[in-house]
C-alpha positions as CSV (number, residue, x, y, z in Angstrom):
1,X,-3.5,-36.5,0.5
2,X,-4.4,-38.0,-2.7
3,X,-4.9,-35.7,-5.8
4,X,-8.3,-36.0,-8.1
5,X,-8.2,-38.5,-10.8
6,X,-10.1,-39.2,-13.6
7,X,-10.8,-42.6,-15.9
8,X,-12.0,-43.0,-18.8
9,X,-13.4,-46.4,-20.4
10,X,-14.8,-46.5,-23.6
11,X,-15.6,-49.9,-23.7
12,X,-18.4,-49.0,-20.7
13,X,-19.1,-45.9,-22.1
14,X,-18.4,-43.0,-19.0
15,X,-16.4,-40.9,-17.8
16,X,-15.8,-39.5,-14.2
17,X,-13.9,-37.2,-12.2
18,X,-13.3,-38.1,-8.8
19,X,-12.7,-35.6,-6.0
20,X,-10.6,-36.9,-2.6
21,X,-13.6,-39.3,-1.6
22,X,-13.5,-41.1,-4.6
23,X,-17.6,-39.0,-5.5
24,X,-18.2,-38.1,-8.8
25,X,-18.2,-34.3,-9.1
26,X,-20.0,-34.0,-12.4
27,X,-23.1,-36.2,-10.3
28,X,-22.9,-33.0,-7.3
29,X,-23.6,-30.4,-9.8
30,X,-27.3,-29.5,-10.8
31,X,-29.1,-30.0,-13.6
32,X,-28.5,-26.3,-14.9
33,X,-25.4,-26.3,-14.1
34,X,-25.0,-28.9,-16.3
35,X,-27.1,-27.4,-19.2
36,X,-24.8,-24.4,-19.1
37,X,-22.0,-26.5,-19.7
38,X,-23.4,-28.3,-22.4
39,X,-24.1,-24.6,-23.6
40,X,-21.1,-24.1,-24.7
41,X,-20.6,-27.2,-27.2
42,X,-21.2,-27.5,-30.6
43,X,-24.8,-29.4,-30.7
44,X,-23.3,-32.7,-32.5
45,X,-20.7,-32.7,-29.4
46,X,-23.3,-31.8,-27.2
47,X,-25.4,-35.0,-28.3
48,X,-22.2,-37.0,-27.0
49,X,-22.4,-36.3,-23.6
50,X,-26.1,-38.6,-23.6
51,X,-23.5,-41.6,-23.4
52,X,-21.8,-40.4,-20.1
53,X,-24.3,-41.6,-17.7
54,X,-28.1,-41.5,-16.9
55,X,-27.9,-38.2,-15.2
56,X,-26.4,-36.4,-18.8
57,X,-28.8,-38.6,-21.4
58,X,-31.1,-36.1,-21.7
59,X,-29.1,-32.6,-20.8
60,X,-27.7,-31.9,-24.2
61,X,-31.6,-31.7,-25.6
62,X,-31.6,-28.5,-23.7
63,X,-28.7,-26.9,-24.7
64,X,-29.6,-22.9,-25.3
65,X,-27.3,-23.1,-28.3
66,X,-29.2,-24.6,-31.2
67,X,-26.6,-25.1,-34.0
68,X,-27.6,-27.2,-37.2
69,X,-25.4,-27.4,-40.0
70,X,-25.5,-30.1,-42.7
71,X,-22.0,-31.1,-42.8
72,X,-22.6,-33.0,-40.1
73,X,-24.6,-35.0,-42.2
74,X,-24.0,-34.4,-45.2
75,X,-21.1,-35.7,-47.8
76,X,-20.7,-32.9,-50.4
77,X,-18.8,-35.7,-52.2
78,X,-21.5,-38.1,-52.7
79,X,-23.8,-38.0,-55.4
80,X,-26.9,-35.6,-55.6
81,X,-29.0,-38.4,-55.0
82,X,-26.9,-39.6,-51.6
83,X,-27.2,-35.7,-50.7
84,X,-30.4,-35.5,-51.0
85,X,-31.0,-38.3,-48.9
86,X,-28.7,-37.3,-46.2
87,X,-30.2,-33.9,-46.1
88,X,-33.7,-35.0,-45.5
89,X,-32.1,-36.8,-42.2
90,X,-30.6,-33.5,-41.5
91,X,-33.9,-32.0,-41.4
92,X,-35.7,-34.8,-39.7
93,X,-33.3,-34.6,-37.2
94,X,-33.8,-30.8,-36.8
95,X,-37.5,-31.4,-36.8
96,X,-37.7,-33.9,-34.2
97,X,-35.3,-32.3,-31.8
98,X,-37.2,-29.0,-32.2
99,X,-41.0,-31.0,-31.3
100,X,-39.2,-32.3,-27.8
101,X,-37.1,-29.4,-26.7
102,X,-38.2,-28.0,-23.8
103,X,-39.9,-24.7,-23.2
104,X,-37.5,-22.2,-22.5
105,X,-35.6,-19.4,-24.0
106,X,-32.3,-20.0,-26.2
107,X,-29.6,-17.5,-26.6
108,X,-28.8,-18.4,-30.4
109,X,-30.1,-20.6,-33.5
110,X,-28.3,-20.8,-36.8
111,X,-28.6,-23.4,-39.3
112,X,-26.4,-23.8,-42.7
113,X,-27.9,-25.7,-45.3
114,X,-26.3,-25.5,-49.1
115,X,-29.3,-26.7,-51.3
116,X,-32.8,-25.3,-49.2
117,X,-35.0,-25.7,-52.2
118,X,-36.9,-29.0,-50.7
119,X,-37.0,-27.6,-47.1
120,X,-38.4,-24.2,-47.6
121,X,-41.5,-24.6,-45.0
122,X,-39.5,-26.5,-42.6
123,X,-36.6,-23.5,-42.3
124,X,-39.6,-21.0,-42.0
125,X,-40.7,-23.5,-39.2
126,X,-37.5,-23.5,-37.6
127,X,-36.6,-19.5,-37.4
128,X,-40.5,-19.1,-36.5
129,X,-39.6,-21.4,-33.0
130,X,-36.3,-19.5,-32.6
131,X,-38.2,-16.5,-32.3
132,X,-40.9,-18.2,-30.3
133,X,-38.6,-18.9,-28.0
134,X,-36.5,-15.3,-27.7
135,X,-34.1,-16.6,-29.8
136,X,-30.7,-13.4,-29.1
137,X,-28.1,-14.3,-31.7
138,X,-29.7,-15.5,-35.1
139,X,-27.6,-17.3,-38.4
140,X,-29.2,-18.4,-41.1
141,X,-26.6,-19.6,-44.1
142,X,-27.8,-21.3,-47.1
143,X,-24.6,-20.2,-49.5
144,X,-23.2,-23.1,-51.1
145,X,-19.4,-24.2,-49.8
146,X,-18.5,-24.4,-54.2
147,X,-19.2,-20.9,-54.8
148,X,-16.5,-19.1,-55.1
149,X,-15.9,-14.9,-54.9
150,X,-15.2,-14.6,-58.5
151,X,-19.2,-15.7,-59.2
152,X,-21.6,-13.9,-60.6
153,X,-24.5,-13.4,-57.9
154,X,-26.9,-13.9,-60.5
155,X,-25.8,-17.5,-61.0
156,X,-26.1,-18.3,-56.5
157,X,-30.0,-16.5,-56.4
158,X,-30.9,-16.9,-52.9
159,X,-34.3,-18.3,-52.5
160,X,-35.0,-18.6,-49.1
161,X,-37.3,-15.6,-47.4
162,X,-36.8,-13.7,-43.6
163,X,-39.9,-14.9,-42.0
164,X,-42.2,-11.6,-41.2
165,X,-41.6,-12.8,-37.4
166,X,-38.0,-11.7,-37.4
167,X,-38.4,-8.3,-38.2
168,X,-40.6,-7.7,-34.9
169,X,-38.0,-9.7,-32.4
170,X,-36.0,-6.9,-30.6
171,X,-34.3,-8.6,-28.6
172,X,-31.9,-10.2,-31.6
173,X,-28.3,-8.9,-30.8
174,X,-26.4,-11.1,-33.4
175,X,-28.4,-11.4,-36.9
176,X,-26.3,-13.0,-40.2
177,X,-28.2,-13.6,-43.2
178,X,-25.8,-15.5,-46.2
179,X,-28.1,-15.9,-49.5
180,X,-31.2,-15.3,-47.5
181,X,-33.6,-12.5,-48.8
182,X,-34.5,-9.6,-46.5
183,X,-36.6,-6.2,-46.3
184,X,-33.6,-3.7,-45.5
185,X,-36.7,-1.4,-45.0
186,X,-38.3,-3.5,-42.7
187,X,-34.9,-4.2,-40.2
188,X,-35.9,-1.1,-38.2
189,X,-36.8,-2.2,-34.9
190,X,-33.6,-4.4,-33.6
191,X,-32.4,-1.7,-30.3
192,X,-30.1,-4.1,-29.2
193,X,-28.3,-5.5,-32.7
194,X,-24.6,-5.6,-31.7
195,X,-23.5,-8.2,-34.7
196,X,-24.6,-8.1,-38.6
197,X,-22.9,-10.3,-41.0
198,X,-24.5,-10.3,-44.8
199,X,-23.1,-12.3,-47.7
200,X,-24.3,-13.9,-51.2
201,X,-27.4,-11.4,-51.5
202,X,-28.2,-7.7,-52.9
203,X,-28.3,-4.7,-51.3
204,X,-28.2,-1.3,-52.1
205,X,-26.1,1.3,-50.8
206,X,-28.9,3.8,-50.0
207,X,-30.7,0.6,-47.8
208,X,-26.7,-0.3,-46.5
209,X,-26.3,3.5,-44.8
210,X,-29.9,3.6,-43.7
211,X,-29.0,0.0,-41.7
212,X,-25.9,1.7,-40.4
213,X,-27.7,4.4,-38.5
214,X,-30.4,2.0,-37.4
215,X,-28.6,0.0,-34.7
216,X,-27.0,2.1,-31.8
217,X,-25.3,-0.4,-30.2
218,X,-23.7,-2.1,-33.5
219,X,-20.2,-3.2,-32.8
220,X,-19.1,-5.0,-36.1
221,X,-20.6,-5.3,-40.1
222,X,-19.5,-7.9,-41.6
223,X,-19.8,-8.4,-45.4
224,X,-19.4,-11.2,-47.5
225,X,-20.2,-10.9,-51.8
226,X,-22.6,-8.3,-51.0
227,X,-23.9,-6.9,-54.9
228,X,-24.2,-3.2,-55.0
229,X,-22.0,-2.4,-52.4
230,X,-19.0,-4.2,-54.3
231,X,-19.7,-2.5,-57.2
232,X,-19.4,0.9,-55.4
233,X,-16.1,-0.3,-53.9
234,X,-14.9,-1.1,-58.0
235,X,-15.9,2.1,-59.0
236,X,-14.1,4.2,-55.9
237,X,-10.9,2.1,-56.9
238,X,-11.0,2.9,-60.8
C-alpha cells in the first residue's frame, strides 16, 4: 500500500496532499472546515493560501481572526515620507478588506499602528465593525516600536480614543489597550473579560483596584509603562 504524498510546485503555484487514490484531501473538506484552518494563521499568511487553488482564493477573506499590523507594510527605516506612504496602503488595505468581508461573527481584531494621527476616523471605523460583528478578543496598539522604558510618558501622549461602542460589548474576553485612551470608569460591564493587557497610558491606582474587582473571571493583568501605578511601585521600593 502506498503511503500519502504530497508535491509542491511553485512554478504552478499549488500544493496538494494526496491520500491512497491519488484525491486531493484539502478539495474533500468543506468550506468551513477550511475557514477554521485558515483561522489560525496570521492574516498576511492567511492571504497566501488565495494562490493554492480556486477552491482557497477566496477563504482567507473570512478568516475570524482579523490581525492588522503595519509592519507588514511598513519600513520603519525608510523615510517619513516613504512611511507615510506605505501606511496609507496599510489602511486602504484594512479598509477594503473590512467593506467585502462577509457577515459573520469574528473571535478577535487587533491592529498595531505606530503613527495613528492621519487615520484617526478610519481606526474608530474599524473597532466600531469589530464590535458590529461580536468581536471576543480585542488589541488595539498604537505604541511606537522606538520608545523605549526609560521615556517619559509625557513625551509618547496617546491620542487615539476607545470608541463609546466598546464599553457596551460584553462579550469581549481579551481587551489590550497600548497608548489608547480609556474611561476606567466606564469598563464596568465586560462579565466575561479573562485577559487585560495596558501599556503606554495613565491610570490611577484608585481606577487600577476598582478594574481589578470588576472582572470575575480575569485570569491575567498585564502591564506595560503604566504612569501612576509605576510610580506607586518607586515609592514602595524607596
Amino acid at each position: 500500500m502506498k503511503k500519502p504524498t504530497a508535491s509542491c510546485s511553485t512554478s504552478k503555484r499549488s500544493f496538494k496532499t494526496m491520500n491512497n487514490n491519488n484525491q486531493d484531501m484539502f478539495s474533500m473538506l468543506s468550506s468551513h472546515l477550511l475557514v477554521l484552518i485558515v483561522s489560525y494563521l496570521p492574516l498576511k499568511e492567511a492571504a497566501r493560501t488565495s494562490i493554492l487553488s480556486k477552491q482557497w482564493r477566496d477563504i482567507w477573506r473570512q478568516t475570524t481572526n482579523l490581525e492588522f499590523h503595519e509592519k507588514s507594510f511598513v519600513n520603519l527605516k525608510e523615510t517619513n515620507e516613504n512611511q507615510r506612504i506605505q501606511r496609507s496602503s496599510f489602511f486602504d488595505f484594512i479598509r477594503r478588506l473590512l467593506a467585502s468581508y462577509p457577515k459573520k461573527d469574528i473571535q478577535k481584531f487587533s491592529l498595531a499602528c505606530s503613527k495613528p494621527k492621519d487615520f484617526l476616523i478610519d481606526i474608530q471605523n474599524f473597532v466600531i465593525f469589530a464590535i458590529s460583528r461580536n468581536v471576543r478578543e480585542l488589541e488595539l496598539d498604537f505604541s511606537d516600536p522606538t520608545w523605549k522604558e526609560v521615556d517619559d510618558l509625557d513625551n509618547h501622549p496617546a491620542i487615539v480614543e476607545l470608541p463609546s461602542q466598546v464599553y457596551q460589548h460584553v462579550g469581549l474576553e481579551t481587551l489590550k489597550l497600548f497608548s489608547c485612551n480609556f474611561d476606567a470608569s466606564r469598563l464596568n460591564n465586560f462579565p466575561n473579560l479573562k485577559r487585560v493587557s495596558l501599556g503606554w497610558l495613565e491610570i490611577n491606582v484608585v481606577s487600577f483596584k476598582a478594574l481589578l474587582l470588576r472582572f470575575p473571571l480575569l485570569e491575567s493583568f498585564n502591564l506595560k509603562k503604566v504612569a501612576s501605578l509605576r510610580d506607586l511601585y518607586t515609592k514602595t521600593q524607596a
